[in-house]
C-alpha positions in Angstrom: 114.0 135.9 131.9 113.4 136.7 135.4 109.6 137.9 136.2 109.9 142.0 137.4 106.2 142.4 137.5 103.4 141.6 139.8 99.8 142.2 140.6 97.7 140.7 143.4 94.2 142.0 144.6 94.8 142.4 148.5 91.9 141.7 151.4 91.8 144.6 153.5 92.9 143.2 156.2 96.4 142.7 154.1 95.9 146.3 152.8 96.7 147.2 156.3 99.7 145.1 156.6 101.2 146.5 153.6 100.5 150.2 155.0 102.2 149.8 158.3 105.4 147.9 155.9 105.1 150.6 153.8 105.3 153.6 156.5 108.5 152.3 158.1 111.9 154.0 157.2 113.3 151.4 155.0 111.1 152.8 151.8 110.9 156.1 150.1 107.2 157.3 149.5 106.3 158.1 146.2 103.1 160.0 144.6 101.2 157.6 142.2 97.8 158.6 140.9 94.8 156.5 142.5 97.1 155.0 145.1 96.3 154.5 148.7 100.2 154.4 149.6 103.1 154.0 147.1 106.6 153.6 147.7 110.5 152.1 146.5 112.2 149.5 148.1 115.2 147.9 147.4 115.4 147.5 143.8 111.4 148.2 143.6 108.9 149.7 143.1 105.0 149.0 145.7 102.2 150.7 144.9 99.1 149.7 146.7 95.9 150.9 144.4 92.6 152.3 145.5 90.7 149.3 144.3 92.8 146.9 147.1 95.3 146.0 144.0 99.1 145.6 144.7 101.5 146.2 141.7 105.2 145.3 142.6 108.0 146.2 139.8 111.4 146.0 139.5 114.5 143.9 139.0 113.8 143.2 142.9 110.4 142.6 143.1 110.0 138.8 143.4 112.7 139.2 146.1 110.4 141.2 148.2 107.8 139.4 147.0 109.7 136.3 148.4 110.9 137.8 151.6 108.5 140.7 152.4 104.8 140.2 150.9 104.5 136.6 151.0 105.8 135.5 154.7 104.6 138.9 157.1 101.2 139.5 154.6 100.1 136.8 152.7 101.5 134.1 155.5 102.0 131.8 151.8 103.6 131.0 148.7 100.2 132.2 147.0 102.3 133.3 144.1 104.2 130.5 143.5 107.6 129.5 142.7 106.9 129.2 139.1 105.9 132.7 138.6 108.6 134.1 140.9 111.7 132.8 139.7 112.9 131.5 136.6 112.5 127.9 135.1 115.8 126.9 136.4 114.4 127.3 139.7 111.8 124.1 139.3 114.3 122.1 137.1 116.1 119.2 138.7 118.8 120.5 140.8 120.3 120.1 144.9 120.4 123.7 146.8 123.3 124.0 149.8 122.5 126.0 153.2 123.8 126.5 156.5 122.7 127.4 160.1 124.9 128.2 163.2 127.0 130.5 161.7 126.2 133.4 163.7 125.1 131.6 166.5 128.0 131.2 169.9 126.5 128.2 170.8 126.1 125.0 169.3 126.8 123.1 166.0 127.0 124.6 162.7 124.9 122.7 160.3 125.2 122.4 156.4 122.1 120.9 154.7 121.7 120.0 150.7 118.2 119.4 149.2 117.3 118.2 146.0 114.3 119.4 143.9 112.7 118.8 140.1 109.0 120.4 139.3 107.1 117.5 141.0 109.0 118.5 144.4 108.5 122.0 143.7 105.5 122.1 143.2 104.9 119.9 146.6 107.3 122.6 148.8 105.0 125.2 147.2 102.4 123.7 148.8 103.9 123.3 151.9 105.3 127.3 152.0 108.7 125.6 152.1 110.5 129.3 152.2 113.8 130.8 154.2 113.9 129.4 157.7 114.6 132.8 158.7 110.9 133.8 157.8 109.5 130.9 160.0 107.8 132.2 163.3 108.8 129.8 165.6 111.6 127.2 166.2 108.4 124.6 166.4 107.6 125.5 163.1 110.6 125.1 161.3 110.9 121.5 162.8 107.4 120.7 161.8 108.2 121.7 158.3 111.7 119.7 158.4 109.5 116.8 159.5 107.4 117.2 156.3 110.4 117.9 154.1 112.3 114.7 155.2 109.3 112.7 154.3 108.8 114.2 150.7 112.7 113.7 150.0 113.0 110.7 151.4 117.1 109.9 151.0 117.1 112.8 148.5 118.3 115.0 151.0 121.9 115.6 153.5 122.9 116.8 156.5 126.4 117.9 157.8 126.7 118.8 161.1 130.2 120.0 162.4 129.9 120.1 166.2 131.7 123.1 168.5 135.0 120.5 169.2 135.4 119.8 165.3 134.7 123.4 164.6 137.0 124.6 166.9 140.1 122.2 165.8 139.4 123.0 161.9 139.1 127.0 162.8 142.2 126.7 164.4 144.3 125.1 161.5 142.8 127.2 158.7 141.2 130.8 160.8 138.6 131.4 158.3 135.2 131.0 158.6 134.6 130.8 154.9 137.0 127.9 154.0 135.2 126.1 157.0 131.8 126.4 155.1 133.5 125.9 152.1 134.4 122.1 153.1 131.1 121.7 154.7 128.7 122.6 151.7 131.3 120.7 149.3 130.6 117.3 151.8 126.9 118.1 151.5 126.8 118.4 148.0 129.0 115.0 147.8 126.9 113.0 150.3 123.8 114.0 148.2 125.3 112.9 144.4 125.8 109.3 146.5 122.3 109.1 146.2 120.6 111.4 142.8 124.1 110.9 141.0 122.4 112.3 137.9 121.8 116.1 139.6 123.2 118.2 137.4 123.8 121.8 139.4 124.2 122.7 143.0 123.1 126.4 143.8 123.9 128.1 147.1 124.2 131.5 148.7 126.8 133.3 147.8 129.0 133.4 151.4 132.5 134.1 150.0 134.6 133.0 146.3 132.9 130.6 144.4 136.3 129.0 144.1 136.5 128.0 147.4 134.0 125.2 147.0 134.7 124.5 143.7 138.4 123.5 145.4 137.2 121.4 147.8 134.6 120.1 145.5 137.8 119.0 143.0 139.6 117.4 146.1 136.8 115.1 146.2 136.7 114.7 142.2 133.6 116.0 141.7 132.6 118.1 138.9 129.1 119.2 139.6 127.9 122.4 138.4 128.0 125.1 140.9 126.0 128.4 141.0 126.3 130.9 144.0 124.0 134.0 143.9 122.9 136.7 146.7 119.0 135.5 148.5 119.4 132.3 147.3 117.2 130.9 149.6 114.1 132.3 146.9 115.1 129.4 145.6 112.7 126.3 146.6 115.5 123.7 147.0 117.8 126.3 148.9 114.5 127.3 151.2 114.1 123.6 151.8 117.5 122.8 152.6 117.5 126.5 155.0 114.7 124.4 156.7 116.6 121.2 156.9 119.9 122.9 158.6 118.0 124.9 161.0 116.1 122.2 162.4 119.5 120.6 162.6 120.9 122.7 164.4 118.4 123.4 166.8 118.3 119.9 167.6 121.5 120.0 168.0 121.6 122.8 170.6 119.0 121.6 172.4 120.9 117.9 173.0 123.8 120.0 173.8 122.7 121.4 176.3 120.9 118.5 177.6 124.0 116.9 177.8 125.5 119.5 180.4 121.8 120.4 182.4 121.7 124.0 181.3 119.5 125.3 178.4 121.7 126.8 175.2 120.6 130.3 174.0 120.6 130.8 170.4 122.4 134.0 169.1 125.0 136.1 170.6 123.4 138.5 173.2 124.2 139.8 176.3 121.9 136.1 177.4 124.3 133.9 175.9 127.5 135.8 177.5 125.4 135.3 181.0 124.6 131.5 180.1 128.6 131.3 178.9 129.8 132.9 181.9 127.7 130.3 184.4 128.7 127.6 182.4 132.5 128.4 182.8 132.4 128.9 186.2 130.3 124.8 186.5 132.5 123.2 183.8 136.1 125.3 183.5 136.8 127.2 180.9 138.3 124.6 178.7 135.0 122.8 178.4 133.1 125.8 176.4 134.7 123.9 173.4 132.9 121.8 173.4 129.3 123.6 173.9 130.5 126.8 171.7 132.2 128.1 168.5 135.6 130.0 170.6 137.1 132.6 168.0 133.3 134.7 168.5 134.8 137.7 170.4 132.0 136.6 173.2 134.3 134.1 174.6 137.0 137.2 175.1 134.4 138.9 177.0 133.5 135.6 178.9 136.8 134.5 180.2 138.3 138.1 180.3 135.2 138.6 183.5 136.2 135.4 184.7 140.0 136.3 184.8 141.1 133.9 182.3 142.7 134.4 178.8 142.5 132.0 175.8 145.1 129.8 177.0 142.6 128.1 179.2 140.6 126.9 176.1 143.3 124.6 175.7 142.2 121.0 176.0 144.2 117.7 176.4 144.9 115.2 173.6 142.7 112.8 174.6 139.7 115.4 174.8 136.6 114.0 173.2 135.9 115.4 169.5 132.2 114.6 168.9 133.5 114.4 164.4 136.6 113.2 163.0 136.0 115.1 159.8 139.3 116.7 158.3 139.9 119.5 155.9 
């Protein structure tokens, strides 16, 4: 059974990390008896004790334990994946990410990473967490660096690159069944080499069925678990890691290819940096730098006095991945 209790003994320094968390508008304060500040978060319960002790309860307290109190207070897994999650959680098993997604430019990337208590307990060590909790982009590429070397071939990578993801978007026009392919050819590049991992975990994105389809196309019949802030999980965390340093790199060699420097995201930055990079390259080239059904290419081509039509590229266009649905 999931742990839904927890007590550290803070410095003060992190008691005054916790207050200014604490004070924000996304918790409810609470009056608690011999407390500093209490409060309830999502599915928890913080109360931060005279004495410097923190006791977090609740069905979601490891979460914010995972996400909250460990990467902006304690800057470490000091608790542990052991005592977070449950034992499945160290037992041998591959976790599925992705990174991209919501990002205009550049690839999207689907990583799988495999884990048993020896590796756990060496991604512990390393803080392997959620890339989204890493500070920097420099970080979370020194930290795939480390990962690679513990996994060794234990790991995969997928990268679908803006032409491919553009031709498969436009057979299929969902975003799901796209990730849906890509974390089913993860998981299968990964069984090539630990055949015997028995249970693939990812977040859950959209129906479980729709990698569990594209898993049978391939005629695999690997267990597969899907579940909300999966990346708590360390083999999920490590293979967050793994994607986004893939995709970065990918990005950056992007834009290295066509002299201009690719913003991440989808801010008024990247419409600027689209809207330059149409009026260098024409408008059918931003397939090949971007993913075009974001509404930001409307926006882009509509200021530029073109319409969608003038995506359109010729047949003998280059597709940087010849992967198929």
């Amino acid at each position: 059974m999931k742990q839904t209790s927890f007590t550290i003994l803070l410095t003060t320094e992190q008691r005054g990390k916790i207050k200014q968390i604490l004070s924000n508008g996304n918790y409810r304060s609470r009056e608690i008896p011999h407390t500093e500040l209490a409060a309830e978060g999502r599915d928890c319960q913080i109360s931060l004790y005279n004495s410097g002790k923190l006791l977090v309860q609740g069905r979601g307290a490891a979460d914010w334990i995972t996400f909250v109190l460990e990467p902006e207070v304690l800057g470490a897994a000091r608790l542990g994946y052991e005592d977070l999650l449950d034992p499945e959680a160290i037992a041998p098993h591959m976790g599925v990410d992705e990174s991209g997604k919501g990002d205009f430019f550049g690839p999207l990337v689907v990583a799988a990473a495999y884990v048993d208590p020896q590796l756990a307990e060496a991604f512990r060590k390393l803080n392997v967490r959620d890339s989204k909790t890493i500070s920097s982009d420099r970080a979370a590429e020194q930290m795939a660096d480390d990962i690679r070397h513990l996994l060794g071939r234990r790991f995969s990578l997928v990268v679908i690159g803006p032409n491919t993801y553009n031709r498969l978007y436009a057979q299929i026009g969902n975003v799901n069944r796209l990730l849906a392919w890509g974390h089913a050819r993860a998981i299968e590049n990964l069984l090539a080499e630990v055949p015997e991992c028995p249970r693939a975990l990812s977040d859950q994105f959209g129906p479980k069925h729709r990698i569990e389809y594209a898993l049978k196309q391939r005629g695999l019949t690997i267990k597969l678990d899907q579940r909300h802030k999966a990346e708590s999980d360390p083999a999920v965390a490590a293979a967050s890691v793994l994607a986004r340093a893939g995709f970065l790199k990918g990005l950056r060699e992007l834009g290295q290819r066509h002299d201009v420097t690719l913003p991440k995201g989808a801010s008024d930055r990247v419409q600027d940096v689209a809207r330059q990079f149409v009026k260098k390259y024409g408008p059918a080239a931003l397939n090949t730098v971007a993913k075009c059904h974001f509404k930001t290419t409307d926006s882009v081509l509509g200021d530029l006095g073109f319409d969608r039509h003038a995506l359109i590229q010729s047949p003998t266009a280059q597709k940087d991945d010849e992967e198929t649905l």
